[in-house]
C-alpha positions as CSV (number, residue, x, y, z in Angstrom):
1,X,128.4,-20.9,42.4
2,X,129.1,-17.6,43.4
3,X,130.3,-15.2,45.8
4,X,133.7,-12.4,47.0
5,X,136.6,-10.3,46.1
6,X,139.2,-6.8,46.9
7,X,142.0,-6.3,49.1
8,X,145.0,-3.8,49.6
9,X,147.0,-4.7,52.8
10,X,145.6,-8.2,53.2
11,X,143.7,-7.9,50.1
12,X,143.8,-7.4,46.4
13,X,143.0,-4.6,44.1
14,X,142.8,-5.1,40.9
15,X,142.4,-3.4,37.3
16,X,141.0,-5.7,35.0
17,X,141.1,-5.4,31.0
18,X,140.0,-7.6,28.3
19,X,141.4,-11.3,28.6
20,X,143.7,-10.1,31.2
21,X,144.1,-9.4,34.9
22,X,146.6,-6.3,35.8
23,X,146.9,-6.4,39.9
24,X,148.2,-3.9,42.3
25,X,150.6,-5.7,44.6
26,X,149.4,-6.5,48.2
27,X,151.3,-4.0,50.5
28,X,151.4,-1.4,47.9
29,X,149.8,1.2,50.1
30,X,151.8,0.5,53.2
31,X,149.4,-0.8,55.5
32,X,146.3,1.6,54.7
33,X,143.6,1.2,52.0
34,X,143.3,4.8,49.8
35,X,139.9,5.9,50.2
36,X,138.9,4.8,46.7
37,X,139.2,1.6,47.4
38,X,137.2,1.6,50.2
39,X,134.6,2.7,48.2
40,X,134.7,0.8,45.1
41,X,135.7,-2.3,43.5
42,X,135.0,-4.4,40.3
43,X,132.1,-6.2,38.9
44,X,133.7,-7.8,36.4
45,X,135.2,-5.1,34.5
46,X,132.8,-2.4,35.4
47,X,134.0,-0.3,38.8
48,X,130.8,0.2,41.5
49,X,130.3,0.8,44.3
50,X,131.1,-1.7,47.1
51,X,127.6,-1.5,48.7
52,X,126.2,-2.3,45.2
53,X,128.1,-5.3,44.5
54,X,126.4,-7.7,46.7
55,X,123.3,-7.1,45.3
56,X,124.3,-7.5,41.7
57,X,125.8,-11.1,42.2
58,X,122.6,-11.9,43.8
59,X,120.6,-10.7,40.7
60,X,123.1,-12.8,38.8
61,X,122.9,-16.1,40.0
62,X,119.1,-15.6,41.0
63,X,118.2,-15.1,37.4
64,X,120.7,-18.2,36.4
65,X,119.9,-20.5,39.1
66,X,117.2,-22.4,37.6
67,X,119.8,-23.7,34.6
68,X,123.3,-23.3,36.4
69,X,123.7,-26.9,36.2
70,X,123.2,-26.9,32.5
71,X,125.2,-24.3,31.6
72,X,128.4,-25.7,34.0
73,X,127.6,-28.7,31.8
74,X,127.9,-26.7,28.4
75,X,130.2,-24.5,29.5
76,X,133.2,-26.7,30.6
77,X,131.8,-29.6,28.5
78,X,131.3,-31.4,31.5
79,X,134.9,-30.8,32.8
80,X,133.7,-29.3,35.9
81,X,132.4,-32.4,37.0
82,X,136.4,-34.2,37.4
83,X,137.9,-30.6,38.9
84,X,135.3,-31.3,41.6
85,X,136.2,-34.9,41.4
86,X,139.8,-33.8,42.3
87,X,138.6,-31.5,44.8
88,X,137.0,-34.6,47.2
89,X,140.0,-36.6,46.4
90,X,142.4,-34.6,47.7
91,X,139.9,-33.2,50.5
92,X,139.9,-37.5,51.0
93,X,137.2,-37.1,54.3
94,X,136.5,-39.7,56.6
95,X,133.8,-40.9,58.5
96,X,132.7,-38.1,61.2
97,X,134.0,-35.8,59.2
98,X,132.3,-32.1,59.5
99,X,132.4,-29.6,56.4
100,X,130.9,-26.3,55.7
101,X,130.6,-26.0,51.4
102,X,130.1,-22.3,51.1
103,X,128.5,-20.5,48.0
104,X,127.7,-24.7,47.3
105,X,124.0,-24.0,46.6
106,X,123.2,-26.4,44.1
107,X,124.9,-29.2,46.2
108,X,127.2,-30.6,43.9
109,X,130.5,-30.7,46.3
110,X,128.1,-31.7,49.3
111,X,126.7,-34.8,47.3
112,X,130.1,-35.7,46.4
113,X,131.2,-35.1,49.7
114,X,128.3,-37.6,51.2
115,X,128.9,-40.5,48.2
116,X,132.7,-40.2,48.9
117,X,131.7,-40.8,52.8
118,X,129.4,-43.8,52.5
119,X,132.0,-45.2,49.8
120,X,134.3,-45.4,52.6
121,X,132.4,-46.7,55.2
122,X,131.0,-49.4,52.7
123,X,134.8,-50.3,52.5
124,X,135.3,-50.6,56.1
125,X,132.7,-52.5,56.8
126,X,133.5,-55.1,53.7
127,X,137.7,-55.4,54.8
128,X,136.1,-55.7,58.5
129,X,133.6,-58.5,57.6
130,X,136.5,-60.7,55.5
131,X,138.5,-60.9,58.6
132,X,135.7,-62.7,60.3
133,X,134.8,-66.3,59.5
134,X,131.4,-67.9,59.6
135,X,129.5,-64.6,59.1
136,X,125.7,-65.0,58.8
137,X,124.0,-63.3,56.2
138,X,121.7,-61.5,59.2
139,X,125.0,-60.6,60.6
140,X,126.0,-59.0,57.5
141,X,122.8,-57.3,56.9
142,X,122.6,-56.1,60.2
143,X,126.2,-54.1,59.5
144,X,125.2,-52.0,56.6
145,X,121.5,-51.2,58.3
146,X,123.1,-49.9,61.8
147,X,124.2,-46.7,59.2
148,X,121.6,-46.7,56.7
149,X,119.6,-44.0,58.0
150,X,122.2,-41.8,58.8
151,X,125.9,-40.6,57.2
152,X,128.8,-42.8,58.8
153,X,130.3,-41.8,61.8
154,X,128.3,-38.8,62.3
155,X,129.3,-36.8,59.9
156,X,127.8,-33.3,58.1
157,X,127.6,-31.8,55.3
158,X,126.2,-27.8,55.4
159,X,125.5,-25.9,52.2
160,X,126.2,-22.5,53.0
161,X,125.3,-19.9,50.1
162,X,124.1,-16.1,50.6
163,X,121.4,-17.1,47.5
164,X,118.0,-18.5,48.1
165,X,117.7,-19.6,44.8
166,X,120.5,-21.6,44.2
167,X,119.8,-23.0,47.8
168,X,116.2,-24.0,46.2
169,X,117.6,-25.5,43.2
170,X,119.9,-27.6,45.7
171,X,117.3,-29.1,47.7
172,X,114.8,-30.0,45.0
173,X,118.3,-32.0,43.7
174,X,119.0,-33.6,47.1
175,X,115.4,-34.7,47.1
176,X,115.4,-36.6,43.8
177,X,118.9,-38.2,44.7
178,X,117.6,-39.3,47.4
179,X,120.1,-36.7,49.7
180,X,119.0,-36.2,52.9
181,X,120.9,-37.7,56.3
182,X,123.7,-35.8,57.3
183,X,123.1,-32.7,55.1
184,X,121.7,-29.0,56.0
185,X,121.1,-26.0,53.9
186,X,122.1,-22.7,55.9
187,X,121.6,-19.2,54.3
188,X,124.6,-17.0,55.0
189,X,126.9,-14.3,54.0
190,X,130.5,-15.5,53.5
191,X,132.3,-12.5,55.1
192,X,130.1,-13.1,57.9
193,X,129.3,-16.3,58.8
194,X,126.3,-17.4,61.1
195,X,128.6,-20.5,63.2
196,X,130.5,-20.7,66.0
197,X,134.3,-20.5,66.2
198,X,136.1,-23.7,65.8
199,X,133.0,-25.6,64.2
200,X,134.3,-27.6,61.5
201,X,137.0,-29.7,59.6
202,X,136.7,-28.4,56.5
203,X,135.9,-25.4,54.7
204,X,135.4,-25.8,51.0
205,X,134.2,-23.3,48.4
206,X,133.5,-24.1,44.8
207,X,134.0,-21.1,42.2
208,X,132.4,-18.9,44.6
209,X,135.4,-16.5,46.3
210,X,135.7,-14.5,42.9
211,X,132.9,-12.9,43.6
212,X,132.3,-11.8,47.3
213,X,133.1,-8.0,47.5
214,X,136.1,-8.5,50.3
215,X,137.9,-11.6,50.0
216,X,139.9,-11.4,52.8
217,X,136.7,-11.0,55.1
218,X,135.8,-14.3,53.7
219,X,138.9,-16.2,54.1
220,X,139.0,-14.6,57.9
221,X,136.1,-16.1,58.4
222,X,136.9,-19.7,57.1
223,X,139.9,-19.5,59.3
224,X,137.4,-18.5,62.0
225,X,134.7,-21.7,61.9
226,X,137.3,-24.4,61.6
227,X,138.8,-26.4,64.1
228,X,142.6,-26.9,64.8
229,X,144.1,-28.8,62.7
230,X,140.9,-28.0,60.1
231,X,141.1,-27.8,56.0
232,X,140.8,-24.7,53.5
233,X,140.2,-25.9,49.5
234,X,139.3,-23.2,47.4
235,X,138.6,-24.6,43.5
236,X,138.5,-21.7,41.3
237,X,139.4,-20.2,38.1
238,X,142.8,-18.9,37.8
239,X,144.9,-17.9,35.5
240,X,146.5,-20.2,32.3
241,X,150.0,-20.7,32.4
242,X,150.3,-21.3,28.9
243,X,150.4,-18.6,26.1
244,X,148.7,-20.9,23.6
245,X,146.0,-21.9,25.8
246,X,145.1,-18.6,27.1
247,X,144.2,-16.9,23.6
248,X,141.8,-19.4,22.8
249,X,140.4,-19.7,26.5
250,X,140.0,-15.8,25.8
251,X,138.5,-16.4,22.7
252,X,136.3,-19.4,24.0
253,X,135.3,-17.3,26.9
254,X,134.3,-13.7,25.7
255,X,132.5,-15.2,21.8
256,X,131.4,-18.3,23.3
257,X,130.2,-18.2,27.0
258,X,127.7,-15.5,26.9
259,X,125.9,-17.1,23.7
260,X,125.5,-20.2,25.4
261,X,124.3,-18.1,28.5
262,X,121.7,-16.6,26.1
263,X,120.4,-19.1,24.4
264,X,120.7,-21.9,27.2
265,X,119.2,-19.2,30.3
266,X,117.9,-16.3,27.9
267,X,120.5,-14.3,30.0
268,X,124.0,-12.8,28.6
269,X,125.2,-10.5,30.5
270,X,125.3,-12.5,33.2
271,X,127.5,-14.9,32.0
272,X,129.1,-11.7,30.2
273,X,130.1,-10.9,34.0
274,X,130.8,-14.4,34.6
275,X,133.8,-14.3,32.2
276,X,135.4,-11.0,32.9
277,X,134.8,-11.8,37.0
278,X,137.4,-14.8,36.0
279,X,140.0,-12.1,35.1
280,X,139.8,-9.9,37.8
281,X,140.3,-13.1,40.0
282,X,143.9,-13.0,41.6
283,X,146.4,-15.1,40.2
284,X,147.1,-18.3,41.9
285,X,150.5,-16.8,43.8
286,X,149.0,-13.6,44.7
287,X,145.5,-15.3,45.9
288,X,147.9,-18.2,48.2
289,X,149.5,-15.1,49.5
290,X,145.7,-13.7,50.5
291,X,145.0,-17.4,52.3
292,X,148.6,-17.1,54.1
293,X,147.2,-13.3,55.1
294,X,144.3,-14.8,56.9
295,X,146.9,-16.9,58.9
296,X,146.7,-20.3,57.1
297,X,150.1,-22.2,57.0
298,X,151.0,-24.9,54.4
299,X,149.5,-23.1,51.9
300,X,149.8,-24.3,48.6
301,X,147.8,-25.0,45.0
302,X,147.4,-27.3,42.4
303,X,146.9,-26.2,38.7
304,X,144.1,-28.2,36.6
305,X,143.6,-28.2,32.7
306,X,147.0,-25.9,32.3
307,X,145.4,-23.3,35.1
308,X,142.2,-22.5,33.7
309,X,140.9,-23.7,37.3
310,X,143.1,-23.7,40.6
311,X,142.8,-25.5,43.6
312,X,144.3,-24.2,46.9
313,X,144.6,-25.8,50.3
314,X,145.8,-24.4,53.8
315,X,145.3,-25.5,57.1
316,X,144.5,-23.8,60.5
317,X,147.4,-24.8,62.6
């Protein structure tokens, strides 16, 4: 989904053109933001004002909500669906785990999230039931229906995204997967998040960060709700690492995208903005140095697809 952005000391400020981020380097204004960029920053490559941001990615992703699905489908040709894949493996929760999935309306990292869960209690429960002999089939039964109406070990998934929309669109999905146990929907502002401090395990955020107007507000605040010890994965698009590549992922992006957004959601500028959001989007170096800003250690990232997605991990020690 969608959601943050910016930064000078601590954050990044970037000047974006056509099929290509240029970024001012963090620390460039030794320690104090000019008064421009106070005031402004990008949507995509258009400069306004930082109040007015906000409300634009709302209008976005409220007028795409309804087909976002569909067009992360015919955009990435289904691609999306292994990154996110990759995310929950190397997130690998167990049972009790508690995440927060912000800008994760539509659910699709929270379902994984409770599949990948119950897969592993399922296992448990089989390896534990073949080292006993002479199990009745009551007995057996009995095991899988002590955590049928709940998720295993108490744990929770909360959807966290600032749009009501794509928070609609996610429940009517949980409903008809048959989602419910274990699962909230929360409305809520990622540079200010309504939890406690030390809430959760993990913190998760699924091609959301590009687009919240001060992206080190946001990764102080994931710092802020998890526990010691708790995960950051961020999956988002980054930047290719291969010149071949990159011309026709420009190509792809800027003659393709928005022509599927207009004839798939009747809406092209917003997946016009989608595309040039992507390039002002730090590069994956400069965004782990943003995460290690808001005091995450081990910080490190994993390119997918030759970089055209990132993910990167830190942990609250």
């Amino acid at each position: 989904m969608a959601a943050f952005i910016g930064a000078a000391v601590g954050r990044a400020v970037c000047g974006c053109r056509h099929g290509q981020l240029s970024s001012v380097g963090r620390g460039l204004f030794s320690g104090a933001r000019c008064l421009a960029a106070e005031r402004e920053t990008h949507f995509g490559f258009q400069t306004v004002p930082e109040t007015d941001k906000g409300e634009k990615v709302y209008q976005v992703f409220e007028s795409v909500a309804k087909k976002y699905d569909i067009m992360n489908d015919s955009m990435s040709l289904g691609i999306h669906r292994l990154w996110k894949d990759i995310l929950l493996h190397q997130m690998n929760p167990y049972p009790g785990t508690q995440l927060l999935d912000v800008a994760g309306g539509t659910g699709d990292i929270a379902f994984r999230f409770i599949s990948y869960i119950r897969s592993q209690w399922e296992h448990q429960i089989k390896q534990k039931l073949k080292s006993h002999q002479n199990v009745s089939w009551q007995e057996i039964s009995k095991s899988y229906q002590e955590e049928e109406l709940k998720l295993p070990g108490g744990s929770q998934v909360v959807v966290c995204d600032i749009n009501k929309e794509m928070l609609k669109v996610g429940k009517q999905k949980a409903q008809h997967l048959g989602y419910s146990e274990g699962l909230a929907w929360v409305v809520g502002n990622a540079e200010e998040l309504p939890f406690n401090d030390n809430k959760f395990d993990v913190y998760t955020i699924a091609f959301g960060i590009r687009n919240v107007t001060h992206i080190d507000q946001a990764l102080q605040e994931a710092y802020r709700v998890l526990k010691p010890g708790g995960r950051f994965l961020c999956l988002e698009f980054s930047q290719v690492n291969n010149p071949i590549i990159s011309r026709l992922y420009d190509l792809y992006s800027f003659q393709v995208i928005p022509v599927l957004g207009e004839i798939i959601v009747g809406d092209w500028k917003s997946y016009q903005y989608l595309v040039e959001s992507i390039r002002c989007f730090p590069a994956q170096e400069e965004f782990k140095a943003l995460i290690e800003d808001a005091g995450f250690l081990k910080v490190e990232y994993q390119n997918l697809t030759s970089g055209i997605v990132a993910i990167h991990s830190g942990f609250k020690l």
